[in-house]
N, C-alpha and C positions, 0 to 999 in steps of 0.2 A: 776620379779615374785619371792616371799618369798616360798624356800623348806620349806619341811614339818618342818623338822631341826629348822630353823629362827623360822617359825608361832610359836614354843614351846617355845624357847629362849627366843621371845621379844614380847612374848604376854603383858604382863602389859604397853609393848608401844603400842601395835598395837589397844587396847581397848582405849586408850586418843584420843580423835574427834582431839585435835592439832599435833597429831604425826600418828598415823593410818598406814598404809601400804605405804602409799607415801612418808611420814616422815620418817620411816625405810628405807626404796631402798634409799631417800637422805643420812641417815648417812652412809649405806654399801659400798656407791659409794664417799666416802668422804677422802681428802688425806688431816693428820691435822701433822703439827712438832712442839715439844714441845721442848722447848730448856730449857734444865734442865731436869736433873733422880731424883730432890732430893726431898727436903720438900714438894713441892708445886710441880711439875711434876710427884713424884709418886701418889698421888691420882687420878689428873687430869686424868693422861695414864689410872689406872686401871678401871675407871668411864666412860673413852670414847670409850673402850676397850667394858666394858661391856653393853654396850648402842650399840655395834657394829658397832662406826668407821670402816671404810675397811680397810684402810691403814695408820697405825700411825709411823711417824719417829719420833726420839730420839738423839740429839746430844748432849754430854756430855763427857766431856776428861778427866773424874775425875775417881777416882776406890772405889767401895765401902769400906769403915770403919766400923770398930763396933761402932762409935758416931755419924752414920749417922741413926743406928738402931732404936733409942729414936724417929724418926720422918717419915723416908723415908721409908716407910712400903712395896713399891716395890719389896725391897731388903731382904733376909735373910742370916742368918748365914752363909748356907753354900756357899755363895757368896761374901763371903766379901776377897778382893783383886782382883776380878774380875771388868773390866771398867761397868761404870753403865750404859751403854747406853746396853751392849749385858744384865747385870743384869735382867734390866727394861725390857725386850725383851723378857727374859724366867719367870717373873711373869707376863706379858702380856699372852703370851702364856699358861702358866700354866690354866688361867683363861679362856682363851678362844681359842685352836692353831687353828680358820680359822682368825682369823687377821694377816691379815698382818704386819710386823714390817721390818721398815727401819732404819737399827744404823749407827747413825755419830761420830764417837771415835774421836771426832778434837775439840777443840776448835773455837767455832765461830767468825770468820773474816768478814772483809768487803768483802773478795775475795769470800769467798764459800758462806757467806749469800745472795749476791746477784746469786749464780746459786743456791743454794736448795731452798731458799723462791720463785720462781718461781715455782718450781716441787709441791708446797701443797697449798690447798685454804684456809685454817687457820692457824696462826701461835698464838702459847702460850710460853709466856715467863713468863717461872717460874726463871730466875736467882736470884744470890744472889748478884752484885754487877751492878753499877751505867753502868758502859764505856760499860756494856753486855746492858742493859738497852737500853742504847740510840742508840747503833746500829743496836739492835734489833728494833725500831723503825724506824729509820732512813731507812733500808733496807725493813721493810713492807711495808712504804709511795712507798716507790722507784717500788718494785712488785705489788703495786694496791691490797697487802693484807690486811685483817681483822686483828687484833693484838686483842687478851684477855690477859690481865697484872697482874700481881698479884706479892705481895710483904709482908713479914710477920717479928715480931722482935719482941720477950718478949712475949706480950699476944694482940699484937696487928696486923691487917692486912689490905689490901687492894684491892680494884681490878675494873679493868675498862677497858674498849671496844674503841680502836681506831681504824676509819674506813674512815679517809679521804677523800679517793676516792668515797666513797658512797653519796657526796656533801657538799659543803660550812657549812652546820650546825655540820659538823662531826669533829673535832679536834682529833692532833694526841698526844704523849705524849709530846712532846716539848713545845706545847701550855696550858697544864697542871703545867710541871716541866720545864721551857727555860732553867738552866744549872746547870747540876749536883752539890751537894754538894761540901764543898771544902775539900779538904782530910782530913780523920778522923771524920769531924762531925758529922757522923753519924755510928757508930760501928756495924760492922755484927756480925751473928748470934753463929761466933764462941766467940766473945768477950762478946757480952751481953747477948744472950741465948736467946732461944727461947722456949716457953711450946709446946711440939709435938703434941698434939691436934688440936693446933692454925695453924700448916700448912693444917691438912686433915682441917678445915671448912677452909678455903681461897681455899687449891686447890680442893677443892668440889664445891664451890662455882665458881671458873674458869670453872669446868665444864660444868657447866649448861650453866653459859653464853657462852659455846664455840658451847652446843648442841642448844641453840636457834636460834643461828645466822648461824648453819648450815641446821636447818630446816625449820629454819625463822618464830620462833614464839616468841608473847610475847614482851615486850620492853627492848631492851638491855641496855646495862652501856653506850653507846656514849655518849660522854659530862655528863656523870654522874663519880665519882670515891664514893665507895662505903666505908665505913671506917668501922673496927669491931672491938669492945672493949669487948675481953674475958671479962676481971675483971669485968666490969658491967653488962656482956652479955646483946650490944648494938648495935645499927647500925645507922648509920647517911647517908646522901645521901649530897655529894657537888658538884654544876651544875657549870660548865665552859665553854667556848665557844673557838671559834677558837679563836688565837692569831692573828691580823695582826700584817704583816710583820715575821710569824714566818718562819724561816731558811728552814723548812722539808718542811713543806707543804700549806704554807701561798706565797703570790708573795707580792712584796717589796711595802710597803708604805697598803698591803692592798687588 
């Protein structure tokens, strides 16, 4: 049952026939970790925040900078040197303090990702590097979780819905990417730059699909990867399927 409180809040959802008061109590009852505070995890957090996720964790080992400012809007001034996971925590809260917020000030391992991706029913990975990538995947197949992916560089971004678990037509990201680049070839955001615009529409764009798929509406990214070209202001759609014999979540031969 929505307090009087909520009915105000999240009226402009509770009037959409696809979201309504049922669709609300799902996202208030909903436990989502986003692994990243930055580019792409600070909008995601404040949009799912505002949308009234119940409980959002945040793991991130990093500490805010002032040339994280240009993008990770989470963050302010007077928090810069503080780790961005408690950052993220007190702009979540600023925005809304009945969410709840769970911080992971650790770097994500294969040890703890396999006990915290248990503890949440969505997992969003906003990182900024390949080896976070694929264990981030590797460890949602392993929990039987949802994964929304998103990744951004110059004026360009991406994003797409791995659900394996959800059956045979669903591929994960290994079946997409089978093995990360090889070192260098592809330069992060500290080396080639990134327009900070271009993270809030990719991690906006995670959001949504993170809030479909926890109200379960709409057609998600599974086996779709979504491509978005600022400079043309574009978007393309590229369909994949499962990989046989893939490693994560394929069985051998098929």
């Amino acid at each position: 049952m929505l307090t009087d409180a909520q009915l105000d809040r999240y009226a402009r959802h509770l009037i959409l026939p696809e979201v309504g008061g049922a669709g609300q109590q799902k996202l208030l009852a909903s436990r989502v970790l986003a692994v990243g505070a930055g580019g792409l995890g600070a909008p995601l957090l404040l949009y799912l925040a505002a949308a009234g996720v119940g409980t959002l964790g945040v793991i991130d080992d990093d500490d805010v900078d002032v040339s994280n400012l240009q993008r990770q809007v989470i963050h302010g001034n007077e928090r810069i040197g503080r780790p961005k996971a408690e950052s993220a925590a007190a702009g979540i809260h600023a925005l809304d303090p009945a969410i709840r917020v769970e911080t992971h000030n650790e770097r994500l391992t294969e040890a703890n990702a396999a006990r915290l991706f248990r503890d949440y029913d969505l997992i969003l990975d906003g990182s900024d590097n390949f080896a976070t990538r694929y264990l981030v995947n590797d460890a949602a197949v392993t929990a039987g979780r949802t994964l929304v992916s998103g990744a951004v560089l110059r004026f360009d971004g991406q994003v797409s819905t791995f659900k394996p678990h959800a059956g045979p037509e669903h591929p994960c990201y290994r079946c997409l990417f089978p093995e990360p680049p090889p070192p260098g070839a592809v330069p992060a955001c500290s080396e080639a730059g990134i327009l900070g615009a271009v993270a809030g529409a990719v991690g906006t764009l995670m959001a949504v699909e993170a809030l479909k798929e926890l109200i379960g509406i709409g057609e998600g990214l599974s086996g779709r990867l979504l491509l978005y070209d600022a400079l043309t202001a574009s978007t393309r759609i590229i369909r994949f399927k499962r990989r046989p014999g893939c490693p994560t979540c394929g069985s051998p031969g098929g």
